[in-house]
Structure formats: structure tokens, C-alpha cells
LUMLOLUM-722961 format. One record per residue (C-alpha): x negated, y, z; residue number from 1. Coordinates in pm, 1 decimal. Each point is the difference from the previous one (the first is absolute). Layout:
N
        X        Y        Z num
        X        Y        Z NUM
...
END
This chain:
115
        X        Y        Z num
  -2719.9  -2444.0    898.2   1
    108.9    246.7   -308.4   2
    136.0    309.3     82.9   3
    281.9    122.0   -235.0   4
    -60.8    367.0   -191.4   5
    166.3    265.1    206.2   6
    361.9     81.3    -34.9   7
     35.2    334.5   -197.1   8
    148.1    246.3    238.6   9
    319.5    140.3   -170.4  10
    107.2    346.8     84.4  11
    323.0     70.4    219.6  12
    191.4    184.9   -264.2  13
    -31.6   -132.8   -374.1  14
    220.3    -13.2   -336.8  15
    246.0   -319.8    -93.0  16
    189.6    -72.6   -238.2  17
    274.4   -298.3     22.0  18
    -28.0   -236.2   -344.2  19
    234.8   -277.6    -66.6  20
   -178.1   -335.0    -39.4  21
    119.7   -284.2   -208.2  22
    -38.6   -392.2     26.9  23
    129.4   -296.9   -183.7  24
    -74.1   -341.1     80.9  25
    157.9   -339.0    -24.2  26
    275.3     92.2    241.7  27
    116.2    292.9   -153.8  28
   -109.5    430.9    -34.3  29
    -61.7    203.9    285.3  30
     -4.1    359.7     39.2  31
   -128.4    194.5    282.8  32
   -173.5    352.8    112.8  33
   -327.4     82.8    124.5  34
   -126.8    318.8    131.9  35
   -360.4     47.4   -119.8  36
   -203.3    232.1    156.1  37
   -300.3    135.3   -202.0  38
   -302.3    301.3     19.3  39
    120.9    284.4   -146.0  40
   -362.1     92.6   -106.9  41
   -135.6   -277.6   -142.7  42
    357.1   -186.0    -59.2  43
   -113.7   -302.9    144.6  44
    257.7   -239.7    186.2  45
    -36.5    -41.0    356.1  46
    249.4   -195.7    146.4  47
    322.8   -181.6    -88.0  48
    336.8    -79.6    165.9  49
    325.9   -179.7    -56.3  50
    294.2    292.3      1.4  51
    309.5   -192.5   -119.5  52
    195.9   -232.6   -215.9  53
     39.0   -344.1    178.5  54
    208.3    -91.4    217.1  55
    -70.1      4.8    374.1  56
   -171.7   -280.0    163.3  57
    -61.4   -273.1   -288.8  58
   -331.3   -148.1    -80.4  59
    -81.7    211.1   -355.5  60
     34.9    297.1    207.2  61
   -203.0    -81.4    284.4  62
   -292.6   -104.6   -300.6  63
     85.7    305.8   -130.2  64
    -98.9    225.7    282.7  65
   -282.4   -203.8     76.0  66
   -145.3    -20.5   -347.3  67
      4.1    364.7     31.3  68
   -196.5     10.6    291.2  69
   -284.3   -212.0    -95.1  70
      0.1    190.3   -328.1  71
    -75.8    344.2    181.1  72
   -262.0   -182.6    250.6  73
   -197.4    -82.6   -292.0  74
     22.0    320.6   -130.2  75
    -86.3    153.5    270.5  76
   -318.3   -222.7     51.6  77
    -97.6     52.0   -378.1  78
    134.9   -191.0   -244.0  79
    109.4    117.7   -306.9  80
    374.5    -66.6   -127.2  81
   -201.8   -127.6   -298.8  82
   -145.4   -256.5    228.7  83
    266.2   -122.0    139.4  84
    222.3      2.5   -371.6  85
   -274.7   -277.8   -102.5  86
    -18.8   -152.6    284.1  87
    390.8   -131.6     23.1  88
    191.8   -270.7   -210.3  89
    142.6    123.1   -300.8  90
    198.7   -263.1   -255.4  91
    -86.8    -41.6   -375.8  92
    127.5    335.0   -135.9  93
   -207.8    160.2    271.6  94
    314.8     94.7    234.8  95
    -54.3     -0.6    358.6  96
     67.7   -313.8    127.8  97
    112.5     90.5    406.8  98
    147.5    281.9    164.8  99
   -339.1    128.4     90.4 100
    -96.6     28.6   -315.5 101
    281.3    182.7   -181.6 102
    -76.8    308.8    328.5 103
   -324.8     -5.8   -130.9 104
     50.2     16.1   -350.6 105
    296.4    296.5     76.4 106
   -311.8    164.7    164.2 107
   -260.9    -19.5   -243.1 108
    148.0    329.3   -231.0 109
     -2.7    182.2    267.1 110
   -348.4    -14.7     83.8 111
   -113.0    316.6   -223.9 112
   -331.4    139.1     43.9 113
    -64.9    344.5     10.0 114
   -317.0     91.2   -154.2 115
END
């Protein structure tokens, strides 16, 4: 059996900043919130989580808040926001193509690296 990398331990107390994430698809352009919480040190992003801007109890919400947790598990087992950005469906022009992907690509800028 494979045992997964260890989860990173994230400290009690840590920076966030709330972004505003957008998303179109065939159905129309949604705009939410996330509140990303990052490293102050190295600026690295650590975790994820839906704040606000659906409305309460409908399916794009509920993917919403769980995209956002499986987005900060696999940061917190050690995969890059890089890996992940290549790793979803994007469309022709390169534009995310799902909800998960537009968090992640609101999520990539952040990522600076403190030398």
C-alpha cells in the first residue's frame, strides 16, 4: 500500500487575504471571494477557502467550497499551484475551463517567493 507525503502542519495564527475570483462558462459569469491564507516568510499559499458571493445552498456554491478544500489539501501535501494550473482543463485561449480552475489561476500571483 502507498502512503501519501505528510500533511504540512500549518501554524495556528497566519496572514489572509480575501481575493475575488472570477468564472465564465457556458451558463453565464460568476463572481465569488476566497480567503487565501499564505507564509508570510516565504509567501507561499497554504490553504484556500470559499468566503462569499453565491447564494446559499445551490450546487456552484457547494463546488465552490469544496474545490477550495481539495485545493488546500494538495497544498498542504506538496503540490505546487503550478502543478495543479497544468494539470486542469483550460479551453483554446488557455482560460480555465471549471470553477476549480479559475481559484487556482486567482492563486497563482500570489505565490511570490521571497529570496
Amino acid at each position: 500500500m502507498l502512503q501519501s507525503p505528510i500533511r504540512q502542519r500549518l501554524a495556528n495564527r497566519r496572514p489572509s487575504a480575501t481575493i475575488e475570483v472570477w468564472w465564465t462558462s457556458g451558463a453565464g459569469s460568476y463572481a465569488f471571494s476566497v480567503s487565501v491564507g499564505y507564509d508570510v516568510a516565504t509567501g507561499q499559499v497554504l490553504e484556500v477557502f470559499y468566503a462569499d458571493g453565491m447564494k446559499e445552498g445551490t450546487d456552484l456554491r457547494h463546488v465552490a467550497q469544496d474545490a477550495c478544500v481539495l485545493i488546500s489539501l494538495a497544498l498542504q501535501h506538496g503540490v505546487s499551484l503550478d502543478t495543479l494550473g497544468k494539470s486542469l482543463a483550460s479551453d483554446a485561449n488557455g482560460t480555465p475551463a471549471s470553477l476549480v480552475g479559475a481559484i487556482v489561476a486567482m492563486l497563482v500571483p500570489m505565490a511570490w517567493h521571497k529570496s
